[in-house]
C-alpha positions as CSV (number, residue, x, y, z in Angstrom):
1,X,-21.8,10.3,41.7
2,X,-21.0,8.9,38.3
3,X,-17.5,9.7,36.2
4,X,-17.7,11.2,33.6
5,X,-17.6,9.5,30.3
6,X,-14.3,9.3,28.7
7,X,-13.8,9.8,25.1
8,X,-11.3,8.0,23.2
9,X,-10.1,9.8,20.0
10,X,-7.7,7.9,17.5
11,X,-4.3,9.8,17.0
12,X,-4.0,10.0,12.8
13,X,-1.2,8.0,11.8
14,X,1.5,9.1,9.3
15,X,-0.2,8.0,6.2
16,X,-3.8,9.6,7.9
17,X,-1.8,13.2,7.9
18,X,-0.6,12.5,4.2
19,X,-3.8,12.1,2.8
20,X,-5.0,15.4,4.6
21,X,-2.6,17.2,2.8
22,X,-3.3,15.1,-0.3
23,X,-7.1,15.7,-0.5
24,X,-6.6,19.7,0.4
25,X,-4.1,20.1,-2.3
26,X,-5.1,17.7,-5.0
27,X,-8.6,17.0,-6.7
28,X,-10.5,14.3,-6.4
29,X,-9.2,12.6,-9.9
30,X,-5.9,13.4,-9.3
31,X,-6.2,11.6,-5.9
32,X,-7.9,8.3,-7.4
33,X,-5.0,8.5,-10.3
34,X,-2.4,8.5,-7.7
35,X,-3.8,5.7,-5.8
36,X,-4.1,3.9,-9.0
37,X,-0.6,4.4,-9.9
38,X,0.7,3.5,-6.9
39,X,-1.2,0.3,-7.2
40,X,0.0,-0.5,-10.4
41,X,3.6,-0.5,-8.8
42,X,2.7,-2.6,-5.9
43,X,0.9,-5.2,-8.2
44,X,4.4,-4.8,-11.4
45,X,6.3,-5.3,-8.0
46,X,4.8,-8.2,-7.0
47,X,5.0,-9.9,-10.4
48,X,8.7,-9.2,-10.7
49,X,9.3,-11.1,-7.1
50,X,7.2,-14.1,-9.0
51,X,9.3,-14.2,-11.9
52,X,12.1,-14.9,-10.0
53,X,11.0,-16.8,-8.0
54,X,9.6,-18.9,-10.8
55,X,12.7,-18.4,-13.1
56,X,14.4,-20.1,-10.0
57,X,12.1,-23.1,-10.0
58,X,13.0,-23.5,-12.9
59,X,16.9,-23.1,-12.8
60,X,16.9,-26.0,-10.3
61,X,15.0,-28.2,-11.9
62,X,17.4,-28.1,-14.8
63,X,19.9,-28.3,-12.5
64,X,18.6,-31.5,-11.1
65,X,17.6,-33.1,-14.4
């Protein structure tokens, strides 16, 4: 006698459940401009953490020179 097969089904995480919610309420643009945006402020984020990390390059060079 064999078991019987078990099937393993992935629990949705937090941000699975969100984008149910998002794609039942939103169209399909407004999802793809949302994701865009939100982009744009991960990428403007990451720019501002180099600037100052290169403004303080910079600082201590001068400070050393």
């Amino acid at each position: 006698m064999q078991a019987a097969p078990v099937r393993a089904t992935a629990i949705p995480t937090f941000t699975d459940a969100l984008r149910a919610v998002e794609s039942l309420l939103m169209s399909g643009g407004q999802r793809t401009a949302r994701r865009n945006a939100w982009t744009s402020v991960l990428e403007d984020r990451r720019r501002a953490k180099d600037r100052v990390e290169a403004q303080r390059v910079l600082d201590s060079a001068v400070a050393e020179g």
